[in-house]
ZAKOLPA-630615 format. One line per field, with one value per residue (C-alpha): residue number from 1; residue in one letter; x negated, y, z negated. Coordinates in steps of 0.05 Angstrom, whole numbers, plus 5000, padded with zeros to 4 digits. Layout:
<pagus>
seq: (NUM; ...);
type: (A; ...);
x: (X; ...);
y: (Y; ...);
z: (Z; ...);
</pagus>
This chain:
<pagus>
seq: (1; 2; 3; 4; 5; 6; 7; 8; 9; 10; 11; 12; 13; 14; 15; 16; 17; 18; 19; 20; 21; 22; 23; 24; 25; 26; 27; 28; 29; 30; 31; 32; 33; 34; 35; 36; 37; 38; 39; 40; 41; 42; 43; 44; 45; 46; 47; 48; 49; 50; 51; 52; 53; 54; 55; 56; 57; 58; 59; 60; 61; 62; 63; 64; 65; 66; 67; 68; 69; 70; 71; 72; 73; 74; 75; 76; 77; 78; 79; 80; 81; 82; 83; 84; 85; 86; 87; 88; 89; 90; 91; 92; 93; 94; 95; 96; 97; 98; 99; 100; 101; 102; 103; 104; 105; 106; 107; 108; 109; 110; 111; 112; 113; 114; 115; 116; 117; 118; 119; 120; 121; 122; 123; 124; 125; 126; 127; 128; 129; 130; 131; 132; 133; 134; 135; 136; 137; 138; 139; 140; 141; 142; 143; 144; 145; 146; 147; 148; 149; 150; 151; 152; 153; 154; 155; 156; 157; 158; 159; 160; 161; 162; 163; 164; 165; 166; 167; 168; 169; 170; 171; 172; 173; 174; 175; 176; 177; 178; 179; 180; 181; 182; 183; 184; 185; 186; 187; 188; 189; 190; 191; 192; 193; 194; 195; 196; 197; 198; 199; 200; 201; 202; 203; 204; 205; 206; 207; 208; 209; 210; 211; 212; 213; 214; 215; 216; 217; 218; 219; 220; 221; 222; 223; 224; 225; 226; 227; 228; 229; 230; 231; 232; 233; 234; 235; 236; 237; 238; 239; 240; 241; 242; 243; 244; 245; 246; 247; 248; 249; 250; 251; 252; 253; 254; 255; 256; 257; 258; 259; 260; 261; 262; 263; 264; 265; 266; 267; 268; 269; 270; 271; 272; 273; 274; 275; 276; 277; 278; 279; 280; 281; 282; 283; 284; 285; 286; 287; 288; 289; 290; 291; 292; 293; 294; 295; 296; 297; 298; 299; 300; 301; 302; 303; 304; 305; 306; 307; 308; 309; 310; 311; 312; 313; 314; 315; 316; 317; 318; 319; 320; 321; 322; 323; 324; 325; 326; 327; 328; 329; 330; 331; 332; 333; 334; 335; 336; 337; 338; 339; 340; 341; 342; 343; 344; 345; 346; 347; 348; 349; 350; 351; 352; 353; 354; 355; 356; 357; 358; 359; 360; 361; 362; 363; 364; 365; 366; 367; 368; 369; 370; 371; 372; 373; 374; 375; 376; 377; 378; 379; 380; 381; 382; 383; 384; 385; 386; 387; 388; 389; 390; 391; 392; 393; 394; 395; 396; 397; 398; 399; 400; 401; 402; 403; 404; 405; 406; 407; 408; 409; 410; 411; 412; 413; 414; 415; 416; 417; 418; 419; 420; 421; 422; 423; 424; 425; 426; 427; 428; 429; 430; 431; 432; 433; 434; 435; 436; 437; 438; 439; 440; 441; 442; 443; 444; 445; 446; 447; 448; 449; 450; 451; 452; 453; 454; 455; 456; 457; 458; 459; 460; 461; 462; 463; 464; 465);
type: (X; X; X; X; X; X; X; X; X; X; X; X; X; X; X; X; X; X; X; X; X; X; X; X; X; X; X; X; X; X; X; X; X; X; X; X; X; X; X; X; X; X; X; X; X; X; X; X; X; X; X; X; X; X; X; X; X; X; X; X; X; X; X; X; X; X; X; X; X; X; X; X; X; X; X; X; X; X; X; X; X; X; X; X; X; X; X; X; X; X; X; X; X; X; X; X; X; X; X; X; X; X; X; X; X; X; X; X; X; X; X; X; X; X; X; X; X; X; X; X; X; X; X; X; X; X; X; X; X; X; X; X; X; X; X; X; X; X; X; X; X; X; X; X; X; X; X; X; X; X; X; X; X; X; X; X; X; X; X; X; X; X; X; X; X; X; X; X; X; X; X; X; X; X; X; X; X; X; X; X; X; X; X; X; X; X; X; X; X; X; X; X; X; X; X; X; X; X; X; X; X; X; X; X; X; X; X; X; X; X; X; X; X; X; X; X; X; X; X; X; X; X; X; X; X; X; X; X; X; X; X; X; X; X; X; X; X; X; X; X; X; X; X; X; X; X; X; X; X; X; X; X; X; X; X; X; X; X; X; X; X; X; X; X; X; X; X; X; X; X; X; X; X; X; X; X; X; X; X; X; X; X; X; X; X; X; X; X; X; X; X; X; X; X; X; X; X; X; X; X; X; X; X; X; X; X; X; X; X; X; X; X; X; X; X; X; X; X; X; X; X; X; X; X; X; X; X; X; X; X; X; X; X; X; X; X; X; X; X; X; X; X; X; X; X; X; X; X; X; X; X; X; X; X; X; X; X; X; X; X; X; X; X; X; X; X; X; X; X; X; X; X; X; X; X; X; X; X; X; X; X; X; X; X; X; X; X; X; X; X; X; X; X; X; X; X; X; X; X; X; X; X; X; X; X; X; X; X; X; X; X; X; X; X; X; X; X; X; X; X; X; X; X; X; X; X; X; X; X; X; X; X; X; X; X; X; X; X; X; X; X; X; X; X; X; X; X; X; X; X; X; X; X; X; X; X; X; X; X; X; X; X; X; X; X);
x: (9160; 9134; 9187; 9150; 9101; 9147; 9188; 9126; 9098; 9152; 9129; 9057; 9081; 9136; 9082; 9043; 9108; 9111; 9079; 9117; 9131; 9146; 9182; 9248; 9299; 9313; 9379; 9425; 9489; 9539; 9544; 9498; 9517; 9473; 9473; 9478; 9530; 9477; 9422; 9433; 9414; 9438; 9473; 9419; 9428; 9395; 9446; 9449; 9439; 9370; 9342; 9370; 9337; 9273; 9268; 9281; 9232; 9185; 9183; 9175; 9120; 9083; 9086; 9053; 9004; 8987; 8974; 8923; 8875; 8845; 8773; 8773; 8712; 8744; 8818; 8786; 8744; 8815; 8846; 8781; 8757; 8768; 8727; 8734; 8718; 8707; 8744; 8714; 8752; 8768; 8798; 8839; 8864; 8887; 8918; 8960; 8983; 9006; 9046; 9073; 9099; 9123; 9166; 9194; 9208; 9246; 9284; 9311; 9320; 9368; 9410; 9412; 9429; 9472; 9523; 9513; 9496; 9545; 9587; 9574; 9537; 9500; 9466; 9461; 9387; 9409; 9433; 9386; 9324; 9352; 9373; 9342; 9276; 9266; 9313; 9282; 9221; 9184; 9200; 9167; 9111; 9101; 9092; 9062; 9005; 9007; 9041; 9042; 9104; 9074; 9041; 9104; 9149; 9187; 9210; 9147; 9121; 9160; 9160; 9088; 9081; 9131; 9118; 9147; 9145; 9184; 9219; 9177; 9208; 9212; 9164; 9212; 9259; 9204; 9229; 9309; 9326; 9300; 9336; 9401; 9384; 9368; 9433; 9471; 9435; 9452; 9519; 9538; 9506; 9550; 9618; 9615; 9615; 9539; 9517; 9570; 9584; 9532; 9556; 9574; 9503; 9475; 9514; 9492; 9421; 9434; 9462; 9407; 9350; 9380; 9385; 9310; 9278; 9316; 9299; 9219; 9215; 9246; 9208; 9144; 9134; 9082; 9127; 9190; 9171; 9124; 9184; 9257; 9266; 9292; 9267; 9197; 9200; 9225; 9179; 9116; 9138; 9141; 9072; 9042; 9044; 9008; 8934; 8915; 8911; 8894; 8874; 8821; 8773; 8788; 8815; 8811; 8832; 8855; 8881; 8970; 8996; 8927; 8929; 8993; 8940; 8894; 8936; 8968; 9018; 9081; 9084; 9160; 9224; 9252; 9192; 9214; 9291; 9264; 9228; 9297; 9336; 9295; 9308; 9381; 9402; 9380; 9424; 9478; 9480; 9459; 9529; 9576; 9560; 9581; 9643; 9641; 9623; 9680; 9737; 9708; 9725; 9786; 9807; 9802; 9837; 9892; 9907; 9914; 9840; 9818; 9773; 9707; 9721; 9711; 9653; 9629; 9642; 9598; 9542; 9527; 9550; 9492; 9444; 9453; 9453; 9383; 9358; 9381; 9357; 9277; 9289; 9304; 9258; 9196; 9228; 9230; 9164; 9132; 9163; 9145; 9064; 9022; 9009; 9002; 9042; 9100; 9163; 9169; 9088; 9098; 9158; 9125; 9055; 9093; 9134; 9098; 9109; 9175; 9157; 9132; 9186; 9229; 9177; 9194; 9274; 9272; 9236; 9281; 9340; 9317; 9257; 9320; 9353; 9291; 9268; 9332; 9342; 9273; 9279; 9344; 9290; 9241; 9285; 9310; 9237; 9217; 9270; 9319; 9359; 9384; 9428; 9421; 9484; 9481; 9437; 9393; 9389; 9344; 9381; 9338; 9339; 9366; 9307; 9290; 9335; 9285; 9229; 9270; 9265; 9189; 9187; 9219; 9171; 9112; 9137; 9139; 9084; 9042; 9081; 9058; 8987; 8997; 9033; 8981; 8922; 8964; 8968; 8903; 8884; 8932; 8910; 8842; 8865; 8889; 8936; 8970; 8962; 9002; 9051; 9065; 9087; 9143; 9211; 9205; 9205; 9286; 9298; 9257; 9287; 9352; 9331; 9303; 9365; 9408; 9369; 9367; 9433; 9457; 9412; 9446; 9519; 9545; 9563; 9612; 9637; 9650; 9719; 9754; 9702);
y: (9609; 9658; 9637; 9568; 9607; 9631; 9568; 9538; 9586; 9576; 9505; 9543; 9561; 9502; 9449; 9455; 9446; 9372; 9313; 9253; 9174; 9126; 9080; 9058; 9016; 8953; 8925; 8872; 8892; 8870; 8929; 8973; 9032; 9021; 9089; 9162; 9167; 9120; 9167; 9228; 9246; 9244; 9323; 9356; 9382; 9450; 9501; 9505; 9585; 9577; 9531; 9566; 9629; 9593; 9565; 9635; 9665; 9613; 9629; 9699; 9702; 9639; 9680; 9740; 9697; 9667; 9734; 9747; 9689; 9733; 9694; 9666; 9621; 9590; 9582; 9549; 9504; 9479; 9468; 9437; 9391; 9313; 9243; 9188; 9117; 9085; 9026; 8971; 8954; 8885; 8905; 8965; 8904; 8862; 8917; 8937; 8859; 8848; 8916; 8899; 8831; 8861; 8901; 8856; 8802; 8859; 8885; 8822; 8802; 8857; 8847; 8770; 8775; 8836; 8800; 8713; 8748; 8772; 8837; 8868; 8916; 8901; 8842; 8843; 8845; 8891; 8948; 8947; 8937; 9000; 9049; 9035; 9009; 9053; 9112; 9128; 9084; 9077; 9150; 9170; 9132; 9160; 9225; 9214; 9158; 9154; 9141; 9083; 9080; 9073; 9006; 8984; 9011; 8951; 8986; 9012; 8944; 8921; 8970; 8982; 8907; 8919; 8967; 9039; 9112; 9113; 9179; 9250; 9275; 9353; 9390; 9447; 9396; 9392; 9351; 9379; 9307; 9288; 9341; 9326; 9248; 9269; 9300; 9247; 9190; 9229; 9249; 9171; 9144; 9206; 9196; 9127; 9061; 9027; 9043; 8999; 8946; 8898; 8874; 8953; 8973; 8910; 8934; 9000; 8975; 8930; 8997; 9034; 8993; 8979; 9057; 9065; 9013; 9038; 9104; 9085; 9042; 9110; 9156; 9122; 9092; 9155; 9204; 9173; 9165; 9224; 9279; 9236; 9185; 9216; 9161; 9164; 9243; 9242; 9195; 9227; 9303; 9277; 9234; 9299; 9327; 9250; 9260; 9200; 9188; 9130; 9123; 9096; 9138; 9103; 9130; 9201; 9230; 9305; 9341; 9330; 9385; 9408; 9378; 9420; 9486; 9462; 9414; 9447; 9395; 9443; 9480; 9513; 9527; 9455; 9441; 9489; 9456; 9391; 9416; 9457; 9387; 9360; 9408; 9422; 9342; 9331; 9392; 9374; 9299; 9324; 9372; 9330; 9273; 9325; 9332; 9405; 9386; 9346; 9386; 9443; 9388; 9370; 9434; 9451; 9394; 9409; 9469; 9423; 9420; 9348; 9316; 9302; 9377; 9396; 9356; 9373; 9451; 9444; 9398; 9437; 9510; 9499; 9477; 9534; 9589; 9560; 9553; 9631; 9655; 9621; 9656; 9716; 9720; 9712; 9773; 9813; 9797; 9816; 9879; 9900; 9895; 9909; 9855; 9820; 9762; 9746; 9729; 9655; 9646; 9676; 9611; 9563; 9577; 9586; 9529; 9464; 9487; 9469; 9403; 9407; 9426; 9377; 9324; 9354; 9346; 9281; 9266; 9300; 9261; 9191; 9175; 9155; 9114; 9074; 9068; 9032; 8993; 8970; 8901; 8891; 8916; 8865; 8806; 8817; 8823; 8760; 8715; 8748; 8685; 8672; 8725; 8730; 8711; 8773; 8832; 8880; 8943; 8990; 9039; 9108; 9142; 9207; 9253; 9218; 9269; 9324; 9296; 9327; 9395; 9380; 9342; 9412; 9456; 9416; 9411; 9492; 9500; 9456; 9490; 9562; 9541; 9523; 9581; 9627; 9593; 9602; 9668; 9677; 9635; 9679; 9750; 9784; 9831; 9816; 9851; 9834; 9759; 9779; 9819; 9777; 9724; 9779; 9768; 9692; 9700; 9713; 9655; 9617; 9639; 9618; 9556; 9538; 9547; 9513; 9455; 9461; 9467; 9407; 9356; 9388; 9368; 9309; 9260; 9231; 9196; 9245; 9243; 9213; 9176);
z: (4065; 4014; 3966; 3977; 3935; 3880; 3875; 3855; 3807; 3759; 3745; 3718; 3651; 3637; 3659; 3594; 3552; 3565; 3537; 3572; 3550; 3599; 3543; 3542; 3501; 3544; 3550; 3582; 3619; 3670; 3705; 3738; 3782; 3843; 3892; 3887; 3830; 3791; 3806; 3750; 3680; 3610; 3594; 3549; 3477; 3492; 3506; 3577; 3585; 3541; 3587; 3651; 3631; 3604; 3679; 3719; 3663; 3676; 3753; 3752; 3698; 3738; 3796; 3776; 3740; 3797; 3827; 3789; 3815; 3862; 3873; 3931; 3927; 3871; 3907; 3968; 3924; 3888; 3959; 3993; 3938; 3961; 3949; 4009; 4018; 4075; 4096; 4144; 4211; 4190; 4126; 4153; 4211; 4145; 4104; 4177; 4189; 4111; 4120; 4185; 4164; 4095; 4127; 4188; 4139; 4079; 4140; 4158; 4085; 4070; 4140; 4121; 4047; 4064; 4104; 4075; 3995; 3944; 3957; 3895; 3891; 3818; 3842; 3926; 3948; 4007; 3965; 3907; 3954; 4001; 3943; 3885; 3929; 3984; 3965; 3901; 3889; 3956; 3969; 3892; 3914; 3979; 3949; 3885; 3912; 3985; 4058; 4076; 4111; 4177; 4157; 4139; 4198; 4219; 4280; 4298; 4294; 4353; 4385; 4396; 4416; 4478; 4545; 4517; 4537; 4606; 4594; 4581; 4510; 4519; 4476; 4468; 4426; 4367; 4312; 4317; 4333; 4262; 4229; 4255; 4235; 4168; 4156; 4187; 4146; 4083; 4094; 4107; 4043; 4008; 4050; 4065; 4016; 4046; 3974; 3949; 3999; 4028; 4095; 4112; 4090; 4138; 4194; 4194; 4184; 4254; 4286; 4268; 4294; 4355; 4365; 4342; 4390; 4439; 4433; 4425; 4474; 4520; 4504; 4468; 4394; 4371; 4399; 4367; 4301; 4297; 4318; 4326; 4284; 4218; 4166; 4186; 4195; 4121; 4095; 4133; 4107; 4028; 4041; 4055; 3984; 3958; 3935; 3976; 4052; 4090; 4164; 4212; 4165; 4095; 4041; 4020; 3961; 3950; 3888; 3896; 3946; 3970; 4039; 4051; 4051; 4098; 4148; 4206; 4215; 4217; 4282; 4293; 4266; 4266; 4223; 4171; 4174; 4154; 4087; 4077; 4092; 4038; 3988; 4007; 4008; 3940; 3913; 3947; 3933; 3864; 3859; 3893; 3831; 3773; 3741; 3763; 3831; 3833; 3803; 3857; 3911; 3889; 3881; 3949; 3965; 3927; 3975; 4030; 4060; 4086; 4032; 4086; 4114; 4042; 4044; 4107; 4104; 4035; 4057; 4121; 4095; 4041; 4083; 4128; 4066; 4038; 4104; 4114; 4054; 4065; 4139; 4115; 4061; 4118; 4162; 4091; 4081; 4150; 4155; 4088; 4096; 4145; 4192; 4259; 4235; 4264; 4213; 4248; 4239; 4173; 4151; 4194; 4147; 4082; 4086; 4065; 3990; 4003; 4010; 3936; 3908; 3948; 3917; 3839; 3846; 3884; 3815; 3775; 3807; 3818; 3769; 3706; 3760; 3783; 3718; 3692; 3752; 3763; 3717; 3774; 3832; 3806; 3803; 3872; 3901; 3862; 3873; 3943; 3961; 3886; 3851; 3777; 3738; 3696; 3723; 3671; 3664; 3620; 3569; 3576; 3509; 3500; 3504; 3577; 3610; 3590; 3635; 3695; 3680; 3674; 3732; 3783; 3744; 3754; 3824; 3820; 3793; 3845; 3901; 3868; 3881; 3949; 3963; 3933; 3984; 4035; 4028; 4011; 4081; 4114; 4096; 4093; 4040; 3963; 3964; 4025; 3997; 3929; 3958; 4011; 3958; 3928; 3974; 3963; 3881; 3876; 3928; 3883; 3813; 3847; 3871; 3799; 3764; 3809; 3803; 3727; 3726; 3772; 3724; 3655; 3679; 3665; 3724; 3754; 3819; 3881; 3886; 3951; 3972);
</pagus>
């Protein structure tokens, strides 16, 4: 998890080269491409191998900057430092019914209007309330501000008011379960048309909660949605990089990533896959919508391979080689200093970085979309049952698509510092700490560039879908 480290020191030096403006040119249109093909950038005027090697630059010279913050008083200070507020019982009751009933009554919105509304896409409260609502703008929030998704949990909400937990759930089994539903719930909004047609979207919506109460009324609603069920595993993994927390206790408020450092939430391998799920799905979804990515897919399709086992072989074949390389980057890493660790305890401690970095590209790929889709977002939330006539959208200026490349290296450079009081809570000596951080920094340089690269290419609709 080492390269955690790396991956995130490259954001140290880029994150001072940006001075952002969240303004853009509004204007009306017809036509608004709601889903993944929707969610990319503007192509960039800077020649493409400048930036590229500005990034890779960037990460190795933030990582052995960072090695170079040795004090440790001051590191654990950084990672420690939080405000709360306490919250009294009869206010955290209220803030837990409004969320409840928030989200029984959107869930049932979007099944309703999914299969009674209009089947297009541009102005169906189902589709822009799941994509451009919870896909990119509930998810930003839940790692920029805070989780909240457990308030909100329709499915939690009835199932915790029924009799649950008849079966024993098998420790061994961690949260596998989720990966696999991560990867499934991606793969159909890429290979499938929910992001495009209502009533399919609705239907799969009615499938999926029947599996999910189902399954928590089995084997228990904590145990379900803590370790199975693969929307609140995603949601719960991205709300640990958000500077505020709220529980029982109140609200607390950390500097963005530092909880990662001190809470031991990841415990096993399957852990690890779902940060590596996070980071993978993105670059895929993120390829697959290029022209590039495209004429690759076809391609292979021309020599007579079935379009989804192109699809397949890639989504699944990547996700395996980035979850290799952060694997073998940890077995590198214990056998090249000395140390008790083991290489799993060694990925299982380096990996909530990860979850940084997943937080920066998520960014990088949906913050353009959500931004010109929000005036449709806020119509649909305002007014559900009537459909406007003629839908907005907001035209993002040209220099918007530069933001991304800030946005991954901020996300580096966050996950750098995480990395770097890990591995300063890890070892006793210095330089077991630095040169822990070493077999992770070409993982990470590769990681960087990819993403750079995926945002700089200009898009287009994955072919044979």
């Amino acid at each position: 998890m080492i390269r955690s480290t790396t991956l995130r020191r490259f954001g140290l030096g880029v994150v001072l080269t940006s001075v952002l403006a969240l303004v853009s040119d509004p204007v009306a249109a017809s036509n608004a491409a709601v889903g993944l093909a929707g969610a990319s950038q503007d192509n960039l005027s800077v020649p493409r191998w400048l930036y590229l090697a500005t990034g890779g630059a960037t990460v190795g010279a933030s990582a052995l900057l960072a090695s170079f913050v040795t004090d440790r008083r001051f590191i654990e200070r950084v990672h420690l430092w939080r405000t709360t507020t306490g919250f009294s019982d009869s206010l955290v009751s209220v803030f837990r019914a409004t969320g409840s009933l928030l989200g029984l009554v959107l869930l049932a919105l979007v099944v309703y209007l999914g299969y009674t509304g209009p089947q297009v896409p541009t102005v169906s409260f189902a589709i822009i309330l799941v994509f451009a609502g919870l896909r990119a703008g509930y998810t930003m929030f839940t790692y920029l501000v805070a989780d909240t998704w457990r308030a909100l949990n329709p499915w939690r909400t009835v199932a915790t008011v029924v009799p649950n937990g008849f079966v024993s759930y098998p420790d061994r089994l961690g949260r596998w379960p989720a990966v696999f539903g991560i990867l499934a719930l991606v793969w159909v909004e890429t290979a499938t048309n929910v992001t495009s047609r209502p009533k399919t979207l609705a239907t799969a919506l009615v499938g999926y909660s029947a599996v999910t109460l189902v399954g928590a009324i089995l084997v228990g609603a904590d145990t379900w949605f803590d370790r199975i069920d693969p929307v609140s595993v995603f949601l719960h993994f991205y709300g640990r990089v958000a500077p505020i927390r709220l529980d029982d206790d109140g609200l607390s408020v950390r500097l963005p990533g530092m909880r990662l450092v001190t809470d031991d939430d990841m415990t096993d391998l399957a852990d690890i896959a779902v940060t590596v799920v996070l980071v993978w799905e993105l670059t895929f979804s993120g390829f697959v919508t290029t022209e590039q990515g495209a004429a690759a897919i076809r391609a292979a399709v021309d020599v007579g391979v079935p379009p989804l086992v192109v699809y397949g072989l890639l989504y699944l074949g990547g996700f395996g080689v980035f979850f290799g390389l952060y694997v073998l980057a940890a077995r590198v890493t214990a056998r090249r200093i000395d140390t008790f660790e083991t290489p799993l305890s060694l990925a299982v401690r380096f990996a909530p970085p990860l979850l940084v970095i997943a937080a920066g590209y998520h960014l990088a790929h949906y913050f353009g979309f959500f931004i010109s889709l929000s005036p449709m977002l806020a119509e649909a939330l305002m007014s559900p049952l009537s459909s406007p006539a003629n839908p907005l959208v907001l035209t993002l200026p040209a220099w918007f698509g530069a933001l991304n490349i800030v946005f991954i290296l901020f996300g580096h450079l966050f996950a750098v510092w995480v990395a770097h009081s890990q591995a300063y809570r890890t070892f006793p000596s210095r330089m077991q700490a630095v040169w822990s951080q070493f077999p992770f920094v070409a993982a990470m340089i590769l990681y960087t560039i990819i993403s750079l690269w995926l945002i700089s290419l200009p898009t287009a609709t994955p072919p044979f879908i």
